[in-house]
N, C-alpha and C positions, 0 to 999 in steps of 0.2 A: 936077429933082433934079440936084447935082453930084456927078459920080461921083469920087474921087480913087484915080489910078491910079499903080501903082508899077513903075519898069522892075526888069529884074534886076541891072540894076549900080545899089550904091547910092550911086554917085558923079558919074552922068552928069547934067549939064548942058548944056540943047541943046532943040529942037524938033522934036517929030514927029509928022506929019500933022497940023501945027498947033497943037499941045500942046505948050508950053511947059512942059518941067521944069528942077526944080531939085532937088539933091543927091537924083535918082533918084522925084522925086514931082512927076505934073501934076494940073491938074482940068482937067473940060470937062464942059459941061451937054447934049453933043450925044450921044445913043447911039449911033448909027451909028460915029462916032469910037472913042467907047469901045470899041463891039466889033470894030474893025478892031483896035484898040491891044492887046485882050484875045486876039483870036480869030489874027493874024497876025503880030505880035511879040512873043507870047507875054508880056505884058504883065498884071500881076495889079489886078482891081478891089478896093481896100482900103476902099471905100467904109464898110459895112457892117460892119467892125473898128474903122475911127474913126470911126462915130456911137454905135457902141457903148461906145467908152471915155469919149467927151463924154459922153455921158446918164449914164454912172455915176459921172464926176469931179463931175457939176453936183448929184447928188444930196448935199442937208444931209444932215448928219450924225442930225437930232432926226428927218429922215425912214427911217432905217436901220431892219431888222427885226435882231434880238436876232442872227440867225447874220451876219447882211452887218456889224455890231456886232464880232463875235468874229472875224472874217473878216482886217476891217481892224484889229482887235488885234493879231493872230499878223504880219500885214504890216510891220506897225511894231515886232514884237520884243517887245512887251510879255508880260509873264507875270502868273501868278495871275488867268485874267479868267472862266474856265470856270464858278464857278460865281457871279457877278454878275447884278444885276438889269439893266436895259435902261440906268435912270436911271444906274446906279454904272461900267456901260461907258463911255456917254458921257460921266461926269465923265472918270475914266481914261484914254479915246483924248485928251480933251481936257486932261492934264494938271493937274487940279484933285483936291482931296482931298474925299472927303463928308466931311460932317459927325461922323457917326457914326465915322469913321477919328478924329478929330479929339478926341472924346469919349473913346476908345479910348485911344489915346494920353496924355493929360490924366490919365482914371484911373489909367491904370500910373503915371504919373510921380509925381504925386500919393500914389499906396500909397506907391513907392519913398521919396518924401520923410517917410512918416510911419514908415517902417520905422527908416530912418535915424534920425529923430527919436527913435524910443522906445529904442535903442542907444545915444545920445549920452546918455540923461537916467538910463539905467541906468549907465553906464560911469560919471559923475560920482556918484553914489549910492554907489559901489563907492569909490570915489576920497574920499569922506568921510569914510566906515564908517574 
């Protein structure tokens, strides 16, 4: 295992006890080291916090449950996703429209253009008379 260890200045660059860091971050695959680094320069193992955030960055999206879904909604700002299907999240985080939005839409406009329509053919009817 490499342990990745964090000093408490998050600026230091330099070597210690063999452990080469850089802006405040080394590895080393030795434990002994580690815990001299951990145990007597008070030195924090972050191991464990960043294989945690890799395993959750590498997780796809189509592998998300419906809350980790809603989770990364709220992350990114988005609104109205509360009560969506799993499928309708994923379009959503991913910026695409379903279908049914689409149909949705279509209808309205549709009505709106025949609303208007039956107004124009009135209004000429009136304009005759």
């Amino acid at each position: 295992m490499v342990y990745k260890i964090q000093t408490p200045n998050p600026q230091y660059n330099g070597v210690t006890e063999g452990v080469a860091f850089a802006k405040g971050i080394g590895y080393t695959d030795d434990l002994n080291i580690r815990n001299v680094l951990i145990n007597d320069y008070k030195y924090a193992d972050i191991s464990e916090v960043a294989e945690a955030i890799e395993v959750e960055a590498e997780k796809p999206i189509e592998d998300m449950t419906v809350a980790e879904l809603k989770e990364k909604a709220k992350g990114l700002k988005l609104s109205g996703f509360s009560k969506l299907t799993r499928d309708e999240l994923i379009a959503l985080i991913n910026g695409e429209s379903t279908s049914e939005d689409d149909e949705g839409k279509q209808e309205e406009f549709t009505s709106k253009e025949a609303n208007n329509e039956e107004k124009n053919i009135e209004e000429d009817d009136n304009d005759n008379q």
